[in-house]
C-alpha positions in Angstrom: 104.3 240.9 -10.3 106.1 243.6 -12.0 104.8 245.2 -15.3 107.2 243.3 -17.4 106.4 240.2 -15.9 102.9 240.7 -16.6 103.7 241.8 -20.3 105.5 238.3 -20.4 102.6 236.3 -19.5 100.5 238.1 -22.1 102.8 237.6 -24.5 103.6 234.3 -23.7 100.3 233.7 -25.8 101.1 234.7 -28.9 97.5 235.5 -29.4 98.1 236.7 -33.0 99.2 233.7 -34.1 98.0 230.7 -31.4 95.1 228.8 -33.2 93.1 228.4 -30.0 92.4 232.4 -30.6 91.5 232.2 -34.3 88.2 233.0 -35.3 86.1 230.6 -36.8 82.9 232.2 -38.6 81.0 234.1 -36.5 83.0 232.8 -33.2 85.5 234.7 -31.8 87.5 234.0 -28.7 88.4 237.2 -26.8 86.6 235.4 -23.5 89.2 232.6 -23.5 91.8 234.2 -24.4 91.4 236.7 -21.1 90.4 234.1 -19.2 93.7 232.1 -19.8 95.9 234.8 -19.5 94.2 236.1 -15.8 94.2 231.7 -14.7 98.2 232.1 -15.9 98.3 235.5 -13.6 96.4 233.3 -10.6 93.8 236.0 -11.3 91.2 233.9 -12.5 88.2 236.0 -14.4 84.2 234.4 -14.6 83.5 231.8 -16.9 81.0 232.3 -19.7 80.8 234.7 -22.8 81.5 238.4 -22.3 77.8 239.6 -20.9 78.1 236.8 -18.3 81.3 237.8 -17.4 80.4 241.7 -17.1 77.5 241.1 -15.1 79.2 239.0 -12.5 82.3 241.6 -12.1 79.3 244.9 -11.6 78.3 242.1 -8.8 81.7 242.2 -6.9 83.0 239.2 -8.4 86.6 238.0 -6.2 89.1 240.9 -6.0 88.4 242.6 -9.4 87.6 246.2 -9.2 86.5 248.9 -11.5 88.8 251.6 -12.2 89.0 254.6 -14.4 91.1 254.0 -18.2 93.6 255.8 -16.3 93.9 253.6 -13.6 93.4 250.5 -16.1 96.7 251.8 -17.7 98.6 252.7 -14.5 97.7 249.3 -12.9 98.4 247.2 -16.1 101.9 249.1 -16.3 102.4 247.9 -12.5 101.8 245.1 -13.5 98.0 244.5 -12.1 96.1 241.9 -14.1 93.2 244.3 -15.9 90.6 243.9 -18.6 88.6 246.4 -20.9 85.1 245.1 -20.8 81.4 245.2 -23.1 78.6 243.0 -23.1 80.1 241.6 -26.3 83.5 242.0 -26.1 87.1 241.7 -23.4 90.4 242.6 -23.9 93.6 242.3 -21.8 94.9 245.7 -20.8 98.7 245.4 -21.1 101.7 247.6 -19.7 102.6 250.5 -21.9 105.7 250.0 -23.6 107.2 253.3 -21.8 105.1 253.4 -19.1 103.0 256.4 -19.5 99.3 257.0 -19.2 96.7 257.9 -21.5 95.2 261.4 -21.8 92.2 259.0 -24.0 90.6 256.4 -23.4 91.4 255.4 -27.4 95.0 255.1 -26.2 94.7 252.7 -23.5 96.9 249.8 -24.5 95.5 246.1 -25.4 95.9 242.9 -26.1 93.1 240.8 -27.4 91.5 237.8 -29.2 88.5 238.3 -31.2 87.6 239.0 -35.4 90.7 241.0 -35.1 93.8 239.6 -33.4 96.3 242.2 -31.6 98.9 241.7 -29.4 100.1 245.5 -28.7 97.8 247.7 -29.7 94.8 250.2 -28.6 91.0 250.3 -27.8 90.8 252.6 -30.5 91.5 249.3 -32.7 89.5 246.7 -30.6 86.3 248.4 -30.8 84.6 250.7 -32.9 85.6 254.7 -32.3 81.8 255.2 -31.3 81.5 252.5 -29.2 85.0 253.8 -26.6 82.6 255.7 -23.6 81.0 251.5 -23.5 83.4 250.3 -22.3 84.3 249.7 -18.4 87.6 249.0 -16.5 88.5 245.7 -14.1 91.8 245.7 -12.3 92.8 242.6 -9.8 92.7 244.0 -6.5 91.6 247.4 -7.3 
């Protein structure tokens, strides 16, 4: 799959505006919403709320891998399926729109589902500024 292709399927959710992603209370949705968009890449993630699903891909879960922000970037613009992962929250690491990489991890391009939804924006917005150095890398095949 190419980058664009991968942007496409992301995309394809309109997260920002798809009820399914839409916060209700305390519940937020970023689990589902990377889990349907790696099941539409044929990527599929593990099921279960974000701790689950961070313990099982430090065990070696399928063909995910962990890779630097760098990488996550580099992959996601080649169009590699690749999440940004904490015990409490995922988000979908999308292709930068001119294909660059990061010299932050703040800048590493998103897409997610959760109290805030974004379709193209940064970590720096999906998770708190002190909170960046938490958060690990997955890339399909890495």
């Amino acid at each position: 799959m190419t980058g664009n292709q991968y942007k496409a399927i992301i995309d394809s959710f309109h997260v920002e505006t798809n009820p399914k992603y839409q916060p209700s209370g305390s519940t937020t949705y970023c689990n589902i919403f990377a889990q349907d968009v790696m099941d539409e890449c044929g990527t599929p993630l593990p099921s279960g709320v974000c701790a689950t699903m961070l313990n099982q891909l430090e065990s070696g879960y399928s063909s995910w891998g962990s890779v630097t922000y760098q990488n996550a970037q580099v992959r996601a613009n080649n169009g590699y399926p690749t999440i940004a992962i904490t015990s409490d929250h995922v988000a979908v690491v999308r292709p930068n729109e001119d294909g660059s990489t990061p010299t932050s991890r703040r800048e590493v391009r998103i897409t997610q589902a959760g109290r805030t939804l974004l379709n193209n924006s940064t970590l720096n917005y999906g998770w708190p500024p002190a909170r960046l150095n938490e958060i690990v890398f997955y890339s399909w095949g890495a």
